[in-house]
C-alpha beads as a LAMMPS data file, in Angstrom:
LAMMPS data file: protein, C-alpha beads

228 atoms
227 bonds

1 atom types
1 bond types

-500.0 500.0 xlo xhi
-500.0 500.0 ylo yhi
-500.0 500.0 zlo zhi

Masses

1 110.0

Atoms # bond

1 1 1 270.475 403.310 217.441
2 1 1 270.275 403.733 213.628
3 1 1 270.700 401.046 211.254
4 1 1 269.657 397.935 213.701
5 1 1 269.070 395.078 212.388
6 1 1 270.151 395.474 208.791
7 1 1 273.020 392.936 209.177
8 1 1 270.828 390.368 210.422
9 1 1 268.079 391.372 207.336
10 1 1 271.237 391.125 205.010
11 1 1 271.746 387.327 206.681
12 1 1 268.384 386.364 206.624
13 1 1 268.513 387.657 202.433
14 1 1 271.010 385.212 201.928
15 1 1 269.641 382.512 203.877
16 1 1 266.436 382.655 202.117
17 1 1 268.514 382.706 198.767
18 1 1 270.358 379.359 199.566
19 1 1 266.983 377.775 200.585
20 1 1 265.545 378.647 197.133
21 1 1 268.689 377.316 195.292
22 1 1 268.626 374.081 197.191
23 1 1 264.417 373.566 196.777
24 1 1 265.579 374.169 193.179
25 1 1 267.851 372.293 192.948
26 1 1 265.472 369.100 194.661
27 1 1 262.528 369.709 192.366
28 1 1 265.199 369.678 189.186
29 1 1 266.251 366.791 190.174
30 1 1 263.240 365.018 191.490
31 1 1 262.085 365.538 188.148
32 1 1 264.653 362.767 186.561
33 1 1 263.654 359.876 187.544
34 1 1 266.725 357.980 186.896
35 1 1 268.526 360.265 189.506
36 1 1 265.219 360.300 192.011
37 1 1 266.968 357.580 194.770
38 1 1 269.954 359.357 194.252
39 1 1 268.555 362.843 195.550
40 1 1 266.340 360.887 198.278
41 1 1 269.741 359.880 199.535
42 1 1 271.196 363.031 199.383
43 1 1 268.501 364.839 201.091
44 1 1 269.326 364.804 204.784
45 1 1 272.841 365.530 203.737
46 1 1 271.863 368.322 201.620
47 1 1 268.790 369.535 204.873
48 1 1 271.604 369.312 207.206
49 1 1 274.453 371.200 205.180
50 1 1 271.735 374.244 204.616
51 1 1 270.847 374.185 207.871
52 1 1 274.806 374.219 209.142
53 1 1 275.314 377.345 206.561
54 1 1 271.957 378.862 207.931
55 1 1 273.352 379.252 211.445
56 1 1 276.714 379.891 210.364
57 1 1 275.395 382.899 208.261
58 1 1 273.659 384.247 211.462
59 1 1 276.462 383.928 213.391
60 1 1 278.456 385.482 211.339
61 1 1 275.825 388.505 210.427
62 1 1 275.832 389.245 214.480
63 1 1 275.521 393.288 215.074
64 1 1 275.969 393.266 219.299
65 1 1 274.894 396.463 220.592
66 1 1 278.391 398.694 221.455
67 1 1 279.108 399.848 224.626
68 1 1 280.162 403.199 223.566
69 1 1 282.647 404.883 226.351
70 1 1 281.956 408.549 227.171
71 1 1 284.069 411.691 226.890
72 1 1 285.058 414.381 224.946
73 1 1 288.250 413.569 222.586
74 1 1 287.600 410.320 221.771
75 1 1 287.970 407.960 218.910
76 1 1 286.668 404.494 218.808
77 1 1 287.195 401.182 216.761
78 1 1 285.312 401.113 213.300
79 1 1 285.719 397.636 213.143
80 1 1 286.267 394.451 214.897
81 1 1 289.341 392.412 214.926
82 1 1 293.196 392.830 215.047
83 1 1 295.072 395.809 214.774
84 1 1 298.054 394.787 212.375
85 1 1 299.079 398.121 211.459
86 1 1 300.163 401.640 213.287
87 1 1 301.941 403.924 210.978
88 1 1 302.257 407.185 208.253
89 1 1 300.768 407.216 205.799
90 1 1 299.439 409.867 203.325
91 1 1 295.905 410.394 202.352
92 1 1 295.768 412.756 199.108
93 1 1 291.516 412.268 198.873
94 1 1 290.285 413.666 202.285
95 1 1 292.783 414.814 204.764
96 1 1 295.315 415.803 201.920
97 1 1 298.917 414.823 203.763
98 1 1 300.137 412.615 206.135
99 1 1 298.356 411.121 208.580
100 1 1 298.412 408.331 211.330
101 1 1 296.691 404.854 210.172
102 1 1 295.735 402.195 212.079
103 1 1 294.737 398.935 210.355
104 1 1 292.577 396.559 211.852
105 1 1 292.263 392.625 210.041
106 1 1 288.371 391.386 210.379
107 1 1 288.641 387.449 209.967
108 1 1 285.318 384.997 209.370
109 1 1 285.234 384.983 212.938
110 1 1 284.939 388.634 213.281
111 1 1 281.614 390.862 213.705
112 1 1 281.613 392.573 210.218
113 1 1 279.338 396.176 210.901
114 1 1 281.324 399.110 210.990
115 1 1 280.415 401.501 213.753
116 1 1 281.376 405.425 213.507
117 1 1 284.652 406.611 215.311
118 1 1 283.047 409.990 216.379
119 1 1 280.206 412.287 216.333
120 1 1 279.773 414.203 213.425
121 1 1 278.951 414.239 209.613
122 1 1 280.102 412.290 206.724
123 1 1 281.422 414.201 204.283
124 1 1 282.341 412.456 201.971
125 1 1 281.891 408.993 200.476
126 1 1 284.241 407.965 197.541
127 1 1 283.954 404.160 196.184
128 1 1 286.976 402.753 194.083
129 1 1 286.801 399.394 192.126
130 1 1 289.990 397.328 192.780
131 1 1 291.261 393.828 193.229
132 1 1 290.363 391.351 195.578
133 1 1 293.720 390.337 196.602
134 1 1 293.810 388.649 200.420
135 1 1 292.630 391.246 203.295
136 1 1 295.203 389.525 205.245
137 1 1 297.754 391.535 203.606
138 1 1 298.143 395.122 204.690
139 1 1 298.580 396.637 201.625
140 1 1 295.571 395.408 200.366
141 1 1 294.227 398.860 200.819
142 1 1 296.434 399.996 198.053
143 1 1 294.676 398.062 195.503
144 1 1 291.454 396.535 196.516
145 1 1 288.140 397.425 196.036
146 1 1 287.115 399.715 198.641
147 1 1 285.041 402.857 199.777
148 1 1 286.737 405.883 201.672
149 1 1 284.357 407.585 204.271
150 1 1 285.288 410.918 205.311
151 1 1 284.020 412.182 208.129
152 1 1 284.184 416.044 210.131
153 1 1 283.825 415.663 213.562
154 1 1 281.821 417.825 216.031
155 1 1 284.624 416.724 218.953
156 1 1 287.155 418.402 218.208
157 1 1 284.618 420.664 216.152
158 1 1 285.823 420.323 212.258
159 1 1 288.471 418.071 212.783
160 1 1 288.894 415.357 209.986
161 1 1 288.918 411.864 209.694
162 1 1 288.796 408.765 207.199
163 1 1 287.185 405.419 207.289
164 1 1 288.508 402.905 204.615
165 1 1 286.315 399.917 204.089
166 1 1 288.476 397.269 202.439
167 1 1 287.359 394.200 200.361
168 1 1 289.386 390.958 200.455
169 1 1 288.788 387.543 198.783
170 1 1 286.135 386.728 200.194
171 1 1 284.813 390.157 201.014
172 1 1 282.986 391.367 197.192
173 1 1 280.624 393.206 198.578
174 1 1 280.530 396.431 200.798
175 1 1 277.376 398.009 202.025
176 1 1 277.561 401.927 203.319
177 1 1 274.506 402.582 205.353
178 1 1 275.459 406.704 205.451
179 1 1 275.733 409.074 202.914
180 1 1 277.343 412.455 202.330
181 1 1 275.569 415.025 204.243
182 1 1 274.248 412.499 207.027
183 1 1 274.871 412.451 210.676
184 1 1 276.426 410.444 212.430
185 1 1 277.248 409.422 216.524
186 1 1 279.750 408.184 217.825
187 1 1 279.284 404.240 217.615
188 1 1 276.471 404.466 214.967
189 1 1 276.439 401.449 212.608
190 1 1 277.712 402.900 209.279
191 1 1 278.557 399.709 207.210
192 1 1 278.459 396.120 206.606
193 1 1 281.732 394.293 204.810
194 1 1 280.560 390.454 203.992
195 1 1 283.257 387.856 204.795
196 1 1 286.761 388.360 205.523
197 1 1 288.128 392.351 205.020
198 1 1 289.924 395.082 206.488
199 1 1 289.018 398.527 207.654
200 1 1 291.632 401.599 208.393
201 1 1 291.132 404.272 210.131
202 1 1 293.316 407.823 209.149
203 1 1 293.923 409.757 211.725
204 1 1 295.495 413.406 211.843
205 1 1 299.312 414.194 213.267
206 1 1 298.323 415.571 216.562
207 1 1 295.933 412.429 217.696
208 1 1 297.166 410.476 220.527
209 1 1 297.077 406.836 219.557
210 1 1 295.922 404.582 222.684
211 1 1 296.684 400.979 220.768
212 1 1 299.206 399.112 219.212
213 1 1 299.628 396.294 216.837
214 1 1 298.599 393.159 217.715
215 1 1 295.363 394.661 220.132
216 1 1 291.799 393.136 219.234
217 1 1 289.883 395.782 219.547
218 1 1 285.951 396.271 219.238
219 1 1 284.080 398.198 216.934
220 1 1 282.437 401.295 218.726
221 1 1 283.765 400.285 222.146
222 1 1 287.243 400.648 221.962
223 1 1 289.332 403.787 222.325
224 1 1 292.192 403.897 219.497
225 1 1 293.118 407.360 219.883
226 1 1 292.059 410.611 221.907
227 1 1 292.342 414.543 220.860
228 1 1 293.833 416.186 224.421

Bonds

1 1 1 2
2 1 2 3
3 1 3 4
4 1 4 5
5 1 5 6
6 1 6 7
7 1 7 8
8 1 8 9
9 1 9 10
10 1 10 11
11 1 11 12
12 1 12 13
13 1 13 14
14 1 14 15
15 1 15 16
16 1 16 17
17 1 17 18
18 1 18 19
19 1 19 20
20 1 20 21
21 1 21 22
22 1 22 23
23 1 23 24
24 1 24 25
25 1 25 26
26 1 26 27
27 1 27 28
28 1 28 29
29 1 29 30
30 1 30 31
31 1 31 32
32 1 32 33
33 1 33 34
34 1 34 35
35 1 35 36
36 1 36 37
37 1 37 38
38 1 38 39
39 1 39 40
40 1 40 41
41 1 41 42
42 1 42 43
43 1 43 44
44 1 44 45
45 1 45 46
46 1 46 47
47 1 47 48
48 1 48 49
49 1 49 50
50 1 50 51
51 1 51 52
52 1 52 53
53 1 53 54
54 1 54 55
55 1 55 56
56 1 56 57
57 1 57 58
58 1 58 59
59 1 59 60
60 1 60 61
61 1 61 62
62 1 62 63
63 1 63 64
64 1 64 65
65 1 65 66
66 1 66 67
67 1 67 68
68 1 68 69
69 1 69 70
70 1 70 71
71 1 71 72
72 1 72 73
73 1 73 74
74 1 74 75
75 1 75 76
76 1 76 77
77 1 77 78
78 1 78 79
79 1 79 80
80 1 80 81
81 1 81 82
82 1 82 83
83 1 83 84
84 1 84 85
85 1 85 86
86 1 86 87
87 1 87 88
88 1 88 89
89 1 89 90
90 1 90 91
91 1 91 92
92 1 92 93
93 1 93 94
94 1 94 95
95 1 95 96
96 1 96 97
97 1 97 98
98 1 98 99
99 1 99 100
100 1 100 101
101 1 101 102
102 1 102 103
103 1 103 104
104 1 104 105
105 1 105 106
106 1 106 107
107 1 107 108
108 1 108 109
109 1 109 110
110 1 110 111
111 1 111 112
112 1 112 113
113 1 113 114
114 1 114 115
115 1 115 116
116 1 116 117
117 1 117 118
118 1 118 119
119 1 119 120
120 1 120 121
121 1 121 122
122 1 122 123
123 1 123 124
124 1 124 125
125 1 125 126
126 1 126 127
127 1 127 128
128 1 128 129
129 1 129 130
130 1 130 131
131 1 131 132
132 1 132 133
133 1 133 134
134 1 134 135
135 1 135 136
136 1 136 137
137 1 137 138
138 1 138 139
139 1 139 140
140 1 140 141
141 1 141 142
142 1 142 143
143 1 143 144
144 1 144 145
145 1 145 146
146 1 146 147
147 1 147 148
148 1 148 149
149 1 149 150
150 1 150 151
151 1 151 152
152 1 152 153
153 1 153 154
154 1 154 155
155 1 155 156
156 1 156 157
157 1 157 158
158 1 158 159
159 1 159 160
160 1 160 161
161 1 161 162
162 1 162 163
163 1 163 164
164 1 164 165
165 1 165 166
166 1 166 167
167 1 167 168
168 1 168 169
169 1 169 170
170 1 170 171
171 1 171 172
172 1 172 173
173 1 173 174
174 1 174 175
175 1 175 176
176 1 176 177
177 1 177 178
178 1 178 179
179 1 179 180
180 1 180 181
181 1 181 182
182 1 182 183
183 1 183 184
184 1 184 185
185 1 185 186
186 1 186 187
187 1 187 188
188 1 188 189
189 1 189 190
190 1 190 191
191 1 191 192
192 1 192 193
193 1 193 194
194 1 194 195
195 1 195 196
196 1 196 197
197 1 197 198
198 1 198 199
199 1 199 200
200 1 200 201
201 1 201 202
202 1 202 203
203 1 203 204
204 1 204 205
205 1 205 206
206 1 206 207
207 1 207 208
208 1 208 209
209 1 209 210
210 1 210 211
211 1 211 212
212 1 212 213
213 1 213 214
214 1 214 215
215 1 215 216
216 1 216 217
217 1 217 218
218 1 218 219
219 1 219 220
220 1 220 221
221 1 221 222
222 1 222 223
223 1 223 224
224 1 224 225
225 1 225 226
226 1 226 227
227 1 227 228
């Protein structure tokens, strides 16, 4: 499946990052002597707090395999997490009108790659610098940083779609994997969001929506909406 393993590279980036500040960080201050017992006091602390952040950073770059259901019609999860929002709205950039939304919150806690709803191609990829106000609001979308993925599906054949990746405090940095022009299946990995953040999905009128708010749902597994 395309893009394995790029979450846990991006993980393993950072690790290695935080093990070069903290070695850096020793040697500095090895080098005063009047702070030398100090920093041979602090070093299992400082060992054991890496090594807490190192597994923590793992666990929280994860990128399970999806189970992606069969059958024609269908549109899965982007994302992982909680589905806080099922409405309206109107998106002017890539389905031009209304549209159904469905917002889904992605804590700490949450798997943070973004799988692709359906089979088909992106078409377009539009990045917008914003705020970084909290991703556990749901207007967030309205003003954060974020990157709109449209994409033109081959089931129903031309039908459109939009993926909204959302930043949130903690969330400064998102990382497409596609590009306009690519193709895509359903349940491919498309993105990574780091830390907390929210992803929408836009939907058009005539979709069936199979969740509601409040539903945890799984990215690339589970069915928010089918085209009968």
């Amino acid at each position: 499946m395309k893009h394995r393993g790029k979450a846990r590279r991006a993980a393993m980036r950072i690790i290695w990052i935080t093990l070069l500040v903290v070695v850096a960080i020793l040697i500095a201050s090895l080098a005063a002597q009047l702070l030398g017992a100090l920093v041979l006091a602090l070093l299992p602390f400082l060992g054991l707090l890496w090594v807490g952040f190192a597994l923590f950073t793992l666990y929280f770059f994860r990128d399970p395999k999806p189970r992606v259901p069969q059958g024609t019609g269908l549109v899965v999860a982007p994302g992982h997490g909680k589905v806080d929002l099922v409405d309206v709205f109107s998106e002017p950039r890539f389905l031009e009108g209304e549209c159904q939304r469905i917002s889904i919150f992605l804590s700490v806690l949450d798997v943070h790659v973004q799988n692709a709803p359906v089979t088909g191609r992106v078409a377009l990829l539009k990045h917008t610098p914003g705020q970084f106000m909290s991703a556990l609001r749901s207007d967030c979308g309205l003003h954060n940083e974020n990157v709109l993925l449209g994409l033109e599906a081959d089931d129903p054949a031309g039908e459109k779609l939009g993926v909204r990746l959302i930043a949130g405090v903690l969330a400064r940095r998102i990382v497409p994997w596609v590009k306009p022009g690519d193709a895509v299946q359903r349940g491919d990995r498309i993105s990574l969001i780091q830390f907390g953040s929210r992803v929408e999905i836009y939907l058009p009128l005539r979709a069936k929506i199979r969740v509601q708010v409040g539903d945890r749902v799984v990215g690339g597994e589970t069915v928010l909406a089918v085209f009968e």
